[in-house]
N, C-alpha and C positions, 0 to 999 in steps of 0.2 A: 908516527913511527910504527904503530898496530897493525895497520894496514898493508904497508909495505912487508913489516915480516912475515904478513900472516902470504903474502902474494910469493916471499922467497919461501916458505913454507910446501907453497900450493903446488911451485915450481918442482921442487926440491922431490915432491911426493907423484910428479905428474898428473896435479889435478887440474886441468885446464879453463875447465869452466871456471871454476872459484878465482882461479890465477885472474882471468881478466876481468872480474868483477872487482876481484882487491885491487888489481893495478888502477883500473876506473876510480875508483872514490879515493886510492892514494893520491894520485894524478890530481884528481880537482881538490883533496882538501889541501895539497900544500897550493896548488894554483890561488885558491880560495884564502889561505895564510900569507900568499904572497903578496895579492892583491886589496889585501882588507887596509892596508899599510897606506895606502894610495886613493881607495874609492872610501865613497858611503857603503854600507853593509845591503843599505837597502838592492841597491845597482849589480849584487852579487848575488841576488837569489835564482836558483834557476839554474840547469846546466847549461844552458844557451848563453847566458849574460856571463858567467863567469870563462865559456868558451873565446864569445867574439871581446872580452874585455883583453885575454890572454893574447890573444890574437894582434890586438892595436899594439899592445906593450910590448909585444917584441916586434911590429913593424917601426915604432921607435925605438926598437934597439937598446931596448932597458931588458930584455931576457930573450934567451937563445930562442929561434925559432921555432929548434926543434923539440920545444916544451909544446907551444902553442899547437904544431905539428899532433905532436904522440899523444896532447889529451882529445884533440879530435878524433884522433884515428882512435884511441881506443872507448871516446866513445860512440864511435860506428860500430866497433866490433862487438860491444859489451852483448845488444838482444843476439848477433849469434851466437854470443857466447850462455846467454843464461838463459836466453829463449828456446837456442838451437832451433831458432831460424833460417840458420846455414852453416857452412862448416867452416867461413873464411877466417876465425879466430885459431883456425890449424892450420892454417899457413905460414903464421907471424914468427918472428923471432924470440923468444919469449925471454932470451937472455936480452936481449937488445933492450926491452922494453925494462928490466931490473937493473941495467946498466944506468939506465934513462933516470930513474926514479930516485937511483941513490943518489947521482951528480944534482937533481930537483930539491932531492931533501935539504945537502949538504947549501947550495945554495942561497935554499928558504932559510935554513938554519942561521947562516952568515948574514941575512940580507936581514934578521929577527934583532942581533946583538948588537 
Protein backbone atom coordinates (compact mmCIF):
# COMPACT_ATOMS: atom_id res chain seq x y z
CA UNK A 1 0.00 0.00 0.00
CA UNK A 2 3.41 2.41 0.62
CA UNK A 3 4.19 2.07 -2.73
CA UNK A 4 1.10 2.78 -4.30
CA UNK A 5 0.57 6.13 -2.22
CA UNK A 6 3.94 7.11 -2.40
CA UNK A 7 3.24 6.66 -6.71
CA UNK A 8 -0.48 8.74 -6.14
CA UNK A 9 1.93 11.09 -4.15
CA UNK A 10 4.61 11.34 -7.12
CA UNK A 11 1.55 11.90 -9.40
CA UNK A 12 -0.22 14.27 -7.38
CA UNK A 13 3.17 16.48 -7.17
CA UNK A 14 4.20 15.69 -10.96
CA UNK A 15 7.24 13.81 -10.18
CA UNK A 16 7.44 11.43 -12.92
CA UNK A 17 10.35 9.70 -12.58
CA UNK A 18 9.68 8.44 -8.87
CA UNK A 19 5.92 7.95 -10.22
CA UNK A 20 7.05 5.03 -12.44
CA UNK A 21 9.51 3.56 -10.21
CA UNK A 22 6.75 3.36 -7.34
CA UNK A 23 4.27 2.25 -9.77
CA UNK A 24 7.08 -0.58 -10.91
CA UNK A 25 7.81 -2.26 -7.45
CA UNK A 26 3.90 -1.51 -6.61
CA UNK A 27 2.95 -3.46 -9.80
CA UNK A 28 5.39 -6.52 -8.88
CA UNK A 29 4.92 -6.55 -5.05
CA UNK A 30 1.16 -7.11 -5.25
CA UNK A 31 2.00 -9.49 -8.51
CA UNK A 32 4.59 -11.13 -6.15
CA UNK A 33 1.44 -11.12 -3.11
CA UNK A 34 -0.67 -12.51 -5.58
CA UNK A 35 1.35 -15.21 -6.82
CA UNK A 36 3.11 -16.47 -3.74
CA UNK A 37 -0.47 -17.98 -2.94
CA UNK A 38 0.04 -20.44 -6.03
CA UNK A 39 3.88 -20.93 -6.56
CA UNK A 40 7.15 -21.87 -4.53
CA UNK A 41 8.81 -18.40 -3.46
CA UNK A 42 11.67 -19.75 -4.90
CA UNK A 43 10.05 -19.59 -8.83
CA UNK A 44 9.29 -15.82 -7.75
CA UNK A 45 12.64 -14.32 -7.50
CA UNK A 46 13.60 -12.12 -10.26
CA UNK A 47 11.64 -9.53 -12.16
CA UNK A 48 11.54 -11.80 -15.20
CA UNK A 49 10.04 -14.98 -13.25
CA UNK A 50 7.48 -13.08 -11.49
CA UNK A 51 6.66 -11.28 -15.14
CA UNK A 52 6.29 -14.52 -17.32
CA UNK A 53 4.57 -16.20 -14.17
CA UNK A 54 1.93 -13.21 -14.30
CA UNK A 55 1.82 -13.61 -17.71
CA UNK A 56 0.67 -17.76 -17.75
CA UNK A 57 -1.90 -16.70 -14.93
CA UNK A 58 -3.76 -14.61 -16.76
CA UNK A 59 -3.55 -16.55 -20.22
CA UNK A 60 -5.38 -18.96 -17.80
CA UNK A 61 -7.72 -16.58 -17.09
CA UNK A 62 -7.12 -16.61 -13.34
CA UNK A 63 -6.24 -12.39 -13.51
CA UNK A 64 -6.94 -9.86 -15.92
CA UNK A 65 -4.57 -9.42 -18.63
CA UNK A 66 -4.15 -6.24 -18.29
CA UNK A 67 -2.26 -6.82 -14.97
CA UNK A 68 0.15 -9.03 -16.80
CA UNK A 69 0.09 -6.25 -19.58
CA UNK A 70 0.93 -2.98 -17.21
CA UNK A 71 3.67 -4.76 -15.17
CA UNK A 72 5.57 -5.45 -18.44
CA UNK A 73 5.05 -2.28 -19.80
CA UNK A 74 6.05 -0.55 -16.80
CA UNK A 75 8.79 -2.57 -16.41
CA UNK A 76 10.05 -1.41 -19.87
CA UNK A 77 9.52 1.91 -18.97
CA UNK A 78 11.00 2.00 -15.42
CA UNK A 79 15.38 2.56 -17.02
CA UNK A 80 13.63 5.51 -18.93
CA UNK A 81 12.22 6.54 -16.36
CA UNK A 82 15.16 6.30 -13.65
CA UNK A 83 17.87 6.04 -16.04
CA UNK A 84 16.49 8.72 -18.51
CA UNK A 85 17.52 6.55 -21.08
CA UNK A 86 14.72 8.07 -23.07
CA UNK A 87 11.76 9.97 -22.50
CA UNK A 88 9.06 7.37 -23.51
CA UNK A 89 7.85 7.22 -19.60
CA UNK A 90 6.15 10.88 -20.79
CA UNK A 91 4.22 9.69 -22.95
CA UNK A 92 2.04 7.22 -20.79
CA UNK A 93 -1.03 7.84 -18.96
CA UNK A 94 -0.16 8.03 -15.61
CA UNK A 95 -3.63 8.14 -14.44
CA UNK A 96 -4.37 5.01 -16.36
CA UNK A 97 -1.58 3.34 -14.67
CA UNK A 98 -3.09 4.40 -10.78
CA UNK A 99 -6.39 3.35 -12.13
CA UNK A 100 -4.60 0.04 -12.86
CA UNK A 101 -2.85 -0.32 -9.41
CA UNK A 102 -5.72 0.47 -7.28
CA UNK A 103 -8.25 -2.16 -9.17
CA UNK A 104 -4.53 -4.73 -8.52
CA UNK A 105 -4.60 -3.81 -5.01
CA UNK A 106 -8.24 -4.09 -4.30
CA UNK A 107 -8.00 -7.48 -6.09
CA UNK A 108 -4.75 -8.85 -4.17
CA UNK A 109 -6.62 -7.58 -1.20
CA UNK A 110 -9.74 -9.89 -1.96
CA UNK A 111 -7.87 -12.77 -3.49
CA UNK A 112 -5.63 -12.55 0.47
CA UNK A 113 -9.08 -13.01 2.80
Amino acid sequence: KEFLESAKENYKNNRLRPFFENSFACAELLTGALLIQFFRIESLKGHKNKSEKIKTWAKLGNVKEKYSTSLNKLLMLRPSARYLSSTEFKKEDQKEYLSLLDEMYDFVEKSLS
